[in-house]
C-alpha positions, 0 to 999 in steps of 0.5 A: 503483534509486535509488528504493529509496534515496529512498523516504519515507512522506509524510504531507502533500500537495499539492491536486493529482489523481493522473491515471488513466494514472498510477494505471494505471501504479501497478497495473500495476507492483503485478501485477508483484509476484512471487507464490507459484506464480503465485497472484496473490491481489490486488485494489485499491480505488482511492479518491477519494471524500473523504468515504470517505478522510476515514471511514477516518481516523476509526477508523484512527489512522495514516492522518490523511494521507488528510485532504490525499492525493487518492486512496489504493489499498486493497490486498486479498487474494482469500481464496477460491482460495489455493494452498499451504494460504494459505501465502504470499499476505501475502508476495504482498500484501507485495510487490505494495504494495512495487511501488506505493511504489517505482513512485510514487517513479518519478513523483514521487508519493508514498506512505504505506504504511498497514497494516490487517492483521491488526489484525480490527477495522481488517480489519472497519471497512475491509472495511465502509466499502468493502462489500468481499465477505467473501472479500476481506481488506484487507491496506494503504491506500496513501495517494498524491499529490504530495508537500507535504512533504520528508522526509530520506533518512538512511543505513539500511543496518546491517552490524549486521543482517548474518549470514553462515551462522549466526547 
């Protein structure tokens, strides 16, 4: 998938909505997301309210994109029913927020992966400004919109990095 290859964080928007069929889309792939005995631990928060994007950037230093992107989705994790002792479900959150990045790059959209947890007072003043009920833990703000911005695409891949066996 070329999209793993161009994905970027973007941090400036156009002034242009984000259509419900394609935040429907950006869901849908998200729930796609494998998870850990097919626990499914997630919810979302779609976001369009300016005054509540523009709140988060006023105690959330890494998410000042929320000023220009037209929506976010805050992606959150349902702490009542998890199976495993809770094992697995950051993995689950992980996976299903990578889903959203990688789809938006689909549409042409782009995404800011914007973490809250496990930072307890980001998990605290979000969890309040979206009255999310106390078993629900905001894991990422996904800012999303049409790109305003074009960020290069650099080579990552590091052999380095690469073991084989052992260490």
């Amino acid at each position: 998938m070329k999209e793993i290859y161009t994905r970027r964080s973007i941090r400036k928007y156009e002034d242009k909505p984000v259509t419900d069929e394609q935040i429907h889309e950006l869901l849908r792939a998200a729930m796609y997301a494998p998870s850990a005995g097919n626990e499914k631990p997630w919810h979302f928060v779609v976001i369009k309210d300016r005054a509540i994007l523009n709140e988060i950037t006023t105690y959330h230093p890494h998410t000042q994109m929320l000023k220009e992107a037209p929506l976010a989705i805050a992606a959150c994790c349902d702490m009542s029913n998890l199976k495993y002792d809770g094992a697995f479900w950051l993995q689950d959150m992980g996976a299903c927020i990578q889903n959203i990045l990688l789809q938006a790059e689909s549409m042409g959209l782009g995404t800011c992966w914007c973490g809250v947890h496990a930072r307890q007072e980001l998990v605290e003043k979000v969890s309040k400004t979206l009255s999310l009920p106390e078993h629900i833990i905001p894991v990422a703000i996904v800012a999303v919109g049409y790109p305003g911005e074009k960020r290069e695409v650099r080579e990552r891949f590091n052999p380095e990095r690469v073991h084989y066996n052992k260490w």
